[in-house]
C-alpha positions as CSV (number, residue, x, y, z in Angstrom):
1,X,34.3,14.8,157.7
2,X,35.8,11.0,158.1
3,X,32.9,8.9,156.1
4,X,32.2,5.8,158.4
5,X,31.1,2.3,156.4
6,X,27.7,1.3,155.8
7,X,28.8,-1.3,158.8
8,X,30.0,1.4,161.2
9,X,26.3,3.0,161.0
10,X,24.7,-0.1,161.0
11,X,26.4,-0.9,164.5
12,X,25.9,2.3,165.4
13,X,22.0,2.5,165.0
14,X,21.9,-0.8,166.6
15,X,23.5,0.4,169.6
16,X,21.2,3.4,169.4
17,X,18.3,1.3,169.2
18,X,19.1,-1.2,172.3
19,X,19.8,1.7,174.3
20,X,16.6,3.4,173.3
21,X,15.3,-0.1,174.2
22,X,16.6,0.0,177.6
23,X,15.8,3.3,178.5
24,X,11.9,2.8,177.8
25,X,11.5,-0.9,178.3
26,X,12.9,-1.7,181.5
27,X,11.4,-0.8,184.9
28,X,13.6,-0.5,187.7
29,X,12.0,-1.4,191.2
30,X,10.6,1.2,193.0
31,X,13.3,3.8,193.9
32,X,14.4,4.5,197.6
33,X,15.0,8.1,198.6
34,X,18.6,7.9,197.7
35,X,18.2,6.8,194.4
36,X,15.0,8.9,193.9
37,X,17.8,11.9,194.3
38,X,20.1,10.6,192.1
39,X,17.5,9.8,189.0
40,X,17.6,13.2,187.3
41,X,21.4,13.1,187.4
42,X,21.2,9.8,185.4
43,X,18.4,10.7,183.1
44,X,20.3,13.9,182.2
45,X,23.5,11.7,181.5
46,X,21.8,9.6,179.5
47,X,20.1,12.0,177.5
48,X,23.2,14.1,176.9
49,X,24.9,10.4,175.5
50,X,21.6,9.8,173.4
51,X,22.2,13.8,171.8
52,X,25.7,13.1,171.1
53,X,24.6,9.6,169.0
54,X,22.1,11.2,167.1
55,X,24.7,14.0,166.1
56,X,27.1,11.2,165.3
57,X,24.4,9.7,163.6
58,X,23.2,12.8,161.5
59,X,27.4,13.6,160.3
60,X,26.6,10.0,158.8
61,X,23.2,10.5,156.8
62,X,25.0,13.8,155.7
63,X,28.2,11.4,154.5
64,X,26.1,9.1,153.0
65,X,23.9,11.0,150.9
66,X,26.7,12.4,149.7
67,X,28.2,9.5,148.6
68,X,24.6,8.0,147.0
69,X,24.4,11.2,144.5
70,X,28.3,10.4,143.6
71,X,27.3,7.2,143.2
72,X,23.9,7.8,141.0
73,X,26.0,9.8,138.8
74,X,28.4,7.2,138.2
75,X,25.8,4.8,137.4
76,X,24.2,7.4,134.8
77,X,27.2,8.2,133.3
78,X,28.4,4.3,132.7
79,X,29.1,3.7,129.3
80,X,28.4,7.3,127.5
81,X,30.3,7.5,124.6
82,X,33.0,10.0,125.5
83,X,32.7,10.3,129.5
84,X,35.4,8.6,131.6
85,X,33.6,5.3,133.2
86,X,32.9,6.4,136.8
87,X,34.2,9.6,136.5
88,X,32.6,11.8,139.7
89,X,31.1,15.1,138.1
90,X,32.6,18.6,139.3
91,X,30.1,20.4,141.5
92,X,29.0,23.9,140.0
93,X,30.5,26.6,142.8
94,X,27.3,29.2,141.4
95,X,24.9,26.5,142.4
96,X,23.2,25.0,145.3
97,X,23.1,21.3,143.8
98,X,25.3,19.2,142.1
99,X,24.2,18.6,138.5
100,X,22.7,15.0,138.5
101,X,23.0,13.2,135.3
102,X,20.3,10.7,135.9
103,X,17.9,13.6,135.9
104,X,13.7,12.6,136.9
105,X,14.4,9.3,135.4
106,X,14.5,7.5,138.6
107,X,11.3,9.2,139.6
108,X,10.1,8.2,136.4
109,X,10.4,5.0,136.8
110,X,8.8,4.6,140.1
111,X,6.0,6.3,139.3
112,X,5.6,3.8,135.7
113,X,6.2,1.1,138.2
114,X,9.3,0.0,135.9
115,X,12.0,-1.7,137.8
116,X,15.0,-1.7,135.8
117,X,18.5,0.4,136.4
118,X,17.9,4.1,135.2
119,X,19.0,4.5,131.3
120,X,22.8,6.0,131.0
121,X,21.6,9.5,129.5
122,X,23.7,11.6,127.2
123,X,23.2,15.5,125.9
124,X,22.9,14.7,121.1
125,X,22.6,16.9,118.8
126,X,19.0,17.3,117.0
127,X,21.0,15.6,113.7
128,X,22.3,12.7,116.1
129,X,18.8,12.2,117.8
130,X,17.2,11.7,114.5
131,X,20.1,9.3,113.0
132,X,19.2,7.0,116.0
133,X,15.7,7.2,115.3
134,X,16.1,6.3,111.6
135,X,18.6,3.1,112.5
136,X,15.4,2.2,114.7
137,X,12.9,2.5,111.3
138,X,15.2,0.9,109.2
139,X,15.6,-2.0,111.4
140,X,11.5,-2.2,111.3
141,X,11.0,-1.5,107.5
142,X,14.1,-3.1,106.0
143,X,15.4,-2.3,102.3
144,X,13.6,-0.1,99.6
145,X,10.0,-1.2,101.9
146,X,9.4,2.7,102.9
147,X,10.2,3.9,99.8
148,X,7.8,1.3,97.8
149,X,4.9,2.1,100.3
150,X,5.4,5.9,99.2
151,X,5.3,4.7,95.7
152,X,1.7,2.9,96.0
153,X,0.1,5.9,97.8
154,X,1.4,8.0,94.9
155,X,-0.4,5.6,92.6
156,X,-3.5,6.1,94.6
157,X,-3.2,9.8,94.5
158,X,-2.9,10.5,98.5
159,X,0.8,11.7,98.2
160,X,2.0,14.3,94.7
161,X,5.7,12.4,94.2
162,X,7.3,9.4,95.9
163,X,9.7,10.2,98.9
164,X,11.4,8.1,101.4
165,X,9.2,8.7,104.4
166,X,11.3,7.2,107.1
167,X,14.4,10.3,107.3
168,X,11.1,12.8,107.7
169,X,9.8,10.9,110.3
170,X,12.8,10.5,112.0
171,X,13.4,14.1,111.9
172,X,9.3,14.8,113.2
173,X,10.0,12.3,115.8
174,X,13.2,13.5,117.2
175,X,11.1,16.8,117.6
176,X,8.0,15.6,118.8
177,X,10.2,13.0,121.3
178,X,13.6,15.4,122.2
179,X,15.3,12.5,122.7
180,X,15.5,8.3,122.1
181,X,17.1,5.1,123.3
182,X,20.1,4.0,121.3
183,X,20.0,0.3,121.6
184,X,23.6,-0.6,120.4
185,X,24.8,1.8,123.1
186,X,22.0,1.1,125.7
187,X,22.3,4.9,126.1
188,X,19.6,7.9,126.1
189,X,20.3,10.1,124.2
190,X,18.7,13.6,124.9
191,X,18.3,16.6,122.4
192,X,20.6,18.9,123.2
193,X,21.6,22.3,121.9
194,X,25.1,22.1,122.7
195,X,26.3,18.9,124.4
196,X,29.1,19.2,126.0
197,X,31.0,15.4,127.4
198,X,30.4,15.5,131.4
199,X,27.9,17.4,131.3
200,X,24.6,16.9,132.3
201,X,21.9,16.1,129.8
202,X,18.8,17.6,129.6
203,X,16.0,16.6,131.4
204,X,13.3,15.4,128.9
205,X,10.5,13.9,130.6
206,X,8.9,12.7,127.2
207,X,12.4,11.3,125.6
208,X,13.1,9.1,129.0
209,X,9.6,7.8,129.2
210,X,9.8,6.7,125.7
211,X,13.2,5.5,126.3
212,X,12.6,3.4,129.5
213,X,9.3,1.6,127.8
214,X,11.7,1.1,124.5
215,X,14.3,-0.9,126.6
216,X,11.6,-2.8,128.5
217,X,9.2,-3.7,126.0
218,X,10.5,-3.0,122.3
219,X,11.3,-6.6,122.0
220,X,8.0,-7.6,122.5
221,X,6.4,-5.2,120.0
222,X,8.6,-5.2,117.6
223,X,11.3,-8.4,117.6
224,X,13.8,-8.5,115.5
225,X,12.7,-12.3,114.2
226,X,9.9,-12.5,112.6
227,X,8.1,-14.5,110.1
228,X,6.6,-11.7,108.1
229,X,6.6,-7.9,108.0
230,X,4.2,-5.9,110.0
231,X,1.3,-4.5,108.2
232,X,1.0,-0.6,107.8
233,X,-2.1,-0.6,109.9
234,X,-0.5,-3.2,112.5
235,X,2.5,-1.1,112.9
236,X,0.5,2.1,113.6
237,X,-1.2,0.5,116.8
238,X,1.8,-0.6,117.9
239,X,3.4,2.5,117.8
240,X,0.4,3.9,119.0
241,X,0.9,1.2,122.7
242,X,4.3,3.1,122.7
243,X,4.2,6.5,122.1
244,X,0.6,7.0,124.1
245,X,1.8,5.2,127.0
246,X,5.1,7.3,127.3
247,X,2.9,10.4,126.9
248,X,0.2,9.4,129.5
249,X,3.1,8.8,131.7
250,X,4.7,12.2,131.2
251,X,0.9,13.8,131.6
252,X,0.8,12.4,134.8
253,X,4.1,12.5,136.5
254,X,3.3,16.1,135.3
255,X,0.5,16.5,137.5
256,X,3.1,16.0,140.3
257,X,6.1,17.6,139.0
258,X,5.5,20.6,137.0
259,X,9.2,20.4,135.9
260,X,8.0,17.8,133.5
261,X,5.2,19.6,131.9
262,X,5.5,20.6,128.4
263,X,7.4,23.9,128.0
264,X,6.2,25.0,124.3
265,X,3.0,26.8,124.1
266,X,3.0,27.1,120.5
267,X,-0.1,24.9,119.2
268,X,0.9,22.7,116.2
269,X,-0.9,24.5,114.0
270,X,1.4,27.2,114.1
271,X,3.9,27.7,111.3
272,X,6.9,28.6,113.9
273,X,6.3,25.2,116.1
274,X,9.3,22.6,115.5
275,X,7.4,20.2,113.5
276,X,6.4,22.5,110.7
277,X,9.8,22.3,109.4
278,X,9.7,18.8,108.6
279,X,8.7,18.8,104.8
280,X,6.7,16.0,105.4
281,X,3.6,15.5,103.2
282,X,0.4,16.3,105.1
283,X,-0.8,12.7,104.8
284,X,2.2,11.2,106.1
285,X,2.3,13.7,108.5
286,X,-1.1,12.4,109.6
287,X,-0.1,9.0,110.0
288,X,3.4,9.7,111.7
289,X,1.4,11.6,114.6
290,X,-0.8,8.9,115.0
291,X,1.2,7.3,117.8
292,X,0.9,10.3,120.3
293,X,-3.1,11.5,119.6
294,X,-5.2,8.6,119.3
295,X,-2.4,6.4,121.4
296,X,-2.8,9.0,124.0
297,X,-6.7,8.1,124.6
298,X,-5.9,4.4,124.6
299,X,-3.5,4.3,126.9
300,X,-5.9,6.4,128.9
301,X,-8.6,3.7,129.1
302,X,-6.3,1.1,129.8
303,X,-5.0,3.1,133.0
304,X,-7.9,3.7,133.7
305,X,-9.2,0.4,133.7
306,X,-6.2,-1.0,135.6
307,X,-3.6,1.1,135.8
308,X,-0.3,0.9,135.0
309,X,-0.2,-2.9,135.4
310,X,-2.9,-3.0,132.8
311,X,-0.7,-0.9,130.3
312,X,2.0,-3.4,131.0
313,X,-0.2,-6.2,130.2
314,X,-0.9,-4.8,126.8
315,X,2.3,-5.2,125.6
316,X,2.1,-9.1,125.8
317,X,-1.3,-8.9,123.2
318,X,-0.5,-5.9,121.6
319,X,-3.5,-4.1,119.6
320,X,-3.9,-5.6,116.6
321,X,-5.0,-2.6,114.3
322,X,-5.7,0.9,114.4
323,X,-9.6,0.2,115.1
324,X,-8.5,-1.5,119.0
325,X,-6.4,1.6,119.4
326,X,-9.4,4.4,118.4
327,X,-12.2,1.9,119.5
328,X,-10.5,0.6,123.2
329,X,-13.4,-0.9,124.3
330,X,-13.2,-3.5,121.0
331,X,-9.5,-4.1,122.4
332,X,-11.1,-4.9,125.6
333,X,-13.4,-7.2,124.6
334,X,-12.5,-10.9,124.3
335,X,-15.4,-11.8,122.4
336,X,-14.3,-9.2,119.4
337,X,-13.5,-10.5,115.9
338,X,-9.7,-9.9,114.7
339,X,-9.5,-8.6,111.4
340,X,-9.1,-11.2,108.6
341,X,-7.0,-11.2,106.0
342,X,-8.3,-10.5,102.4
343,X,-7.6,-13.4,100.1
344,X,-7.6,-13.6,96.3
345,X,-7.4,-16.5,93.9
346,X,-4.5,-15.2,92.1
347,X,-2.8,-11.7,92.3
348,X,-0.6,-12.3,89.2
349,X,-1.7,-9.9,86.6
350,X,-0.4,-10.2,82.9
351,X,2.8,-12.2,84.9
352,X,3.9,-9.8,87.1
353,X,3.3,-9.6,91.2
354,X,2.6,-6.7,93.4
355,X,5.8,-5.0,94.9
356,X,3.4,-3.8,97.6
357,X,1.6,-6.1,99.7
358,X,-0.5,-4.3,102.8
359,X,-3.5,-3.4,105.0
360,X,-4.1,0.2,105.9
361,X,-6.2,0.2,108.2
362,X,-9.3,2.5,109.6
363,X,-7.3,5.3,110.5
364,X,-5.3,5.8,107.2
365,X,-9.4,5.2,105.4
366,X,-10.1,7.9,107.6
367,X,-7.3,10.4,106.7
368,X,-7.4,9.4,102.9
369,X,-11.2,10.1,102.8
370,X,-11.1,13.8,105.1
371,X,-9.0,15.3,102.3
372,X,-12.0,15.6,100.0
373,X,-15.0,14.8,102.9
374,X,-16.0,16.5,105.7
375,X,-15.0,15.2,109.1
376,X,-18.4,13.5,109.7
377,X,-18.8,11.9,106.0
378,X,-15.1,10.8,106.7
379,X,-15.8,9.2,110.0
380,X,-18.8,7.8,108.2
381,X,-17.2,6.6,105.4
382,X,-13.8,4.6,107.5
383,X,-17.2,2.6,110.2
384,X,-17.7,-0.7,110.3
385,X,-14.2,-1.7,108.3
386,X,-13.2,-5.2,108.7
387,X,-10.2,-5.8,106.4
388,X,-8.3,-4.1,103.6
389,X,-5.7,-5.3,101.3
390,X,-3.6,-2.5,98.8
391,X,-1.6,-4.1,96.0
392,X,0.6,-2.2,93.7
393,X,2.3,-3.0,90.3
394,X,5.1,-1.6,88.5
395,X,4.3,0.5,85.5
396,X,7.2,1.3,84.0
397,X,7.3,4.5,81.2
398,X,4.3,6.1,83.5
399,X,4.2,8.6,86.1
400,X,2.3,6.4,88.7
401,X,2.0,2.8,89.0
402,X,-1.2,0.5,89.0
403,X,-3.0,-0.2,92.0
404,X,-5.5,-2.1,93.2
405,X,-7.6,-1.8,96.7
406,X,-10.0,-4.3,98.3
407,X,-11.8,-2.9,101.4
408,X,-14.3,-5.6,103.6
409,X,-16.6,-3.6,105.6
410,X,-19.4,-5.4,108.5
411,X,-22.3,-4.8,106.8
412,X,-23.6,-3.2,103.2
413,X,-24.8,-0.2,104.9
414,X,-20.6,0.1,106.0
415,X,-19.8,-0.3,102.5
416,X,-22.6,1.6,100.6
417,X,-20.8,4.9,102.9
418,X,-17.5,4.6,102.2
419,X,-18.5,4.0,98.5
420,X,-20.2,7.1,98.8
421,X,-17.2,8.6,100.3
422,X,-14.6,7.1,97.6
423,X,-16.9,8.2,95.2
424,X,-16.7,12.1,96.5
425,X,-12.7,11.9,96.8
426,X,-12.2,11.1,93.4
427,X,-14.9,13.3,91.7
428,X,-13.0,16.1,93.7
429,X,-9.6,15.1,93.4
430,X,-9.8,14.4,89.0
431,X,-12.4,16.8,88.9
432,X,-14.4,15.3,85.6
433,X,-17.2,13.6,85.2
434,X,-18.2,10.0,85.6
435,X,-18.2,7.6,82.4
436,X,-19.9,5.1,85.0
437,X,-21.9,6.7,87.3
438,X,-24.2,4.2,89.8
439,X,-25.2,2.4,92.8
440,X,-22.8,-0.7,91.9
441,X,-19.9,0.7,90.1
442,X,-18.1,4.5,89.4
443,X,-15.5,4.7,86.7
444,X,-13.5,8.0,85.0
445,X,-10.7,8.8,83.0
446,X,-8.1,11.6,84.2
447,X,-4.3,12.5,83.6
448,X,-3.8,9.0,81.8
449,X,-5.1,7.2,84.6
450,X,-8.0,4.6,84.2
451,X,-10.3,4.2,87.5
452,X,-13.0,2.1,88.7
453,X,-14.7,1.6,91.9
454,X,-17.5,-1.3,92.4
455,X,-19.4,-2.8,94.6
456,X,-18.2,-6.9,95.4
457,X,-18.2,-9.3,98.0
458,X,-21.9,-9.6,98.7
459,X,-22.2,-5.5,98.5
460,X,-19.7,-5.9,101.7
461,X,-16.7,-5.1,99.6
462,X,-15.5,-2.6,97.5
463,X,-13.0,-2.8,94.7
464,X,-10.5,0.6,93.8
465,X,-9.3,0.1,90.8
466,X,-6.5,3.1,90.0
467,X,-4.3,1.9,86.7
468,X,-1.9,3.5,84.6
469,X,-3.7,1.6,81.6
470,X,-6.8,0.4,80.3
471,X,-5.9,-2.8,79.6
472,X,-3.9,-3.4,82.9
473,X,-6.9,-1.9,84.4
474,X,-9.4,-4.4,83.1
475,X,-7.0,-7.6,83.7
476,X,-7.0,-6.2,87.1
477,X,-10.6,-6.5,88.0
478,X,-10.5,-9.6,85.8
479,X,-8.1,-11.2,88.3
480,X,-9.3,-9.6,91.4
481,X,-13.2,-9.3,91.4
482,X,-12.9,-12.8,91.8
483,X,-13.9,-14.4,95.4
484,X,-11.9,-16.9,96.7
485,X,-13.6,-20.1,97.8
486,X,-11.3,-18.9,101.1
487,X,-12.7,-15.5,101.6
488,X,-14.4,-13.8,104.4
């Protein structure tokens, strides 16, 4: 078939219509015998030229849907790395449809109400998938700063041994996700087995949502300017805006296409699912999940509050800690107190400065108090937190390094629980008894290490004190136990 031009058609419909017009619109005067004879004659005529337009007109639809799928592909394939620029796929003879490299990602995008030009898409290898995903995490925690956060949870005792956390990650993400947006390439790319160039990738409802909410609003969360470096606790709830928007949108399009439901039964419990063979410490694991559980429920209430325009509007005030992403309705509320930041007269001790400088957040309270406390006491124990700061100093010629953590909690009740709590974790985790034992202050000795925990701040604070020496121990809480004229 001869494909006619989108002006040929356009005529064509035109002519269609104003004869259509004609035919219905205009009344003719009444008829004499004659002509009342002849009518059917002319009505059959002019239905026979009306069938032969509409067949004309259906050979065109035909051509041009045609050429739109050609042309869909082109635009999907455009600048993969190792696919001829606008280089029409061959059709598969043993099926129905020609593959279509854009996949549901279209659909996607109409349903997220994101209008952009769907993402080029390209089949990776698992190893690929997760190389882009660690080029992202570097870019966000430049230099030795992953590293050095896994040194001052070893000091504290929540991780055995310090590891880069960012290449495990990567690698849980990659299986979590199946896929991510390359941002050099501006290209998708899509976990597959066996990629083959020209080839279609495959379709990965939960690696294009991420993708297509990466390209439109990663700028926003995380810019590459800055004038500091993100908190641990402030980068968790903006991961957590990310990942649980992309999975509510893959829930829901679900609903509507069961193509894009999840196709792995295997709860995550189970030692065969994907992301058990990550050898990622449990309590980074806990934190690197984060994103997708609690995220999930937040982007939840926002949708439901406003839909998807309400999601998008999140992304220019993005949640500010991990309490607005597990508490929504504090996120919501423009009368809620931001979370202030913890201030100290000095935090030079004997000379030296902390090589870790953070907040942590209620969520990573939470999961650092439920390894030695019950769900409830943990919950308990991580309510009503306001503020935390961790510092961390180098100990050289020791196994673990000196730390020292300052939590600010709403009222004394707040802080008398987690003290509680605190006070459970490390009785369990040294198991031996308390030198200092009482309502103000806990303090033991353990493996070399030197601990204190105490009451401060108007019985709103409390002070972890977890050294590697006595004496750097007590300069500590002589430098820190102070109260800035400043402070909350």
């Amino acid at each position: 078939m001869v494909k006619a031009s989108p002006i040929v058609i356009l005529l064509s419909l035109i002519l269609l219509g104003t004869g259509v017009g004609v035919f219905v619109s205009q009344k003719s005067p009444t008829p004499t015998k004659k002509e009342a004879i002849e009518e059917p004659e002319d009505f059959q005529a002019q239905l026979k030229l009306m069938e032969g337009q509409v067949e004309y007109l259906q050979g065109q639809v035909g051509a041009l849907q045609e050429e739109n799928a050609q042309l869909l592909q082109k635009l999907g394939t455009l600048g993969m790395k190792g696919i001829p620029k606008m280089e029409p796929a061959v059709a598969n003879e043993d099926e129905d449809m020609t593959p279509d490299y854009v996949g549901m990602g279209l659909d996607m995008m109409k349903f997220r109400q994101i209008q952009a030009l769907p993402i080029p898409t390209v089949g990776a290898t698992q190893a690929e998938v997760e190389k882009a995903i660690l080029t992202w995490m570097r870019q966000q925690q430049p230099n030795d700063e992953a590293p050095r956060f896994a040194l001052a949870l070893t000091a504290l005792g929540w991780i055995d041994k310090p590891v880069d956390p960012l290449p495990l990650r990567a690698a849980l993400w990659a299986r979590q996700i199946g896929g991510w947006y390359d941002q050099e390439s501006r290209t998708l790319l899509v976990t597959d087995a066996e990629p083959i160039p020209g080839k279609p990738a495959p379709d990965r409802p939960l690696a294009i949502a991420v993708g297509q909410l990466l390209r439109e609003f990663g700028s926003t969360l995380f810019p590459e300017e800055r004038t500091r470096s993100l908190s641990t606790d402030e980068r968790l709830a903006r991961e957590a805006l990310l990942a649980g928007d992309a999975g509510l949108t893959r829930f829901l399009f679900s609903l509507q296409n069961p193509a894009a439901a999840p196709t792995s039964d295997l709860p995550a419990e189970d030692p065969d699912h994907p992301l058990n063979e990550v050898p990622l410490p449990v309590f980074l694991r806990e934190l690197a999940m984060f994103p997708f559980r609690p995220g999930f429920e937040f982007a939840q209430t926002l949708h439901s509050a406003g839909g998807f325009a309400q999601l998008n509007a999140a992304y220019s005030r993005p949640p500010l800690d991990c309490t607005e992403i597990i508490e929504t309705e504090r996120y919501l509320d423009n009368q809620a107190l931001p979370a202030t930041h913890l201030e100290f007269p000095s935090i030079t001790v004997h000379g030296d400065e902390p090589y870790w400088d953070d907040s942590l957040g209620r969520f990573v309270i939470f999961t650092a108090l439920r390894t030695y406390n019950s769900d409830e006491d943990a919950g308990q124990g991580a309510r009503g937190w306001q503020s935390d700061r961790l510092l961390a100093y180098a100990a050289p010629d020791h196994p673990r390094d000196h730390v020292a953590w300052q939590t600010q909690w709403l009222t004394p009740e707040n802080a008398d629980a987690f003290f509680k709590a605190m006070r459970n974790w490390l009785l369990q985790r040294y198991d031996v008894k308390a030198t200092v034992d009482s309502a103000e202050e806990f303090s033991l000795q353990d493996q070399g290490r030197h601990i204190q925990l105490l009451h401060n701040r108007g019985r709103q604070g409390v002070l972890l004190l977890d050294a590697a020496t006595a004496e750097f121990g007590m300069a500590l809480r002589s430098t820190l136990n102070t109260v800035s004229k400043d402070a909350p």
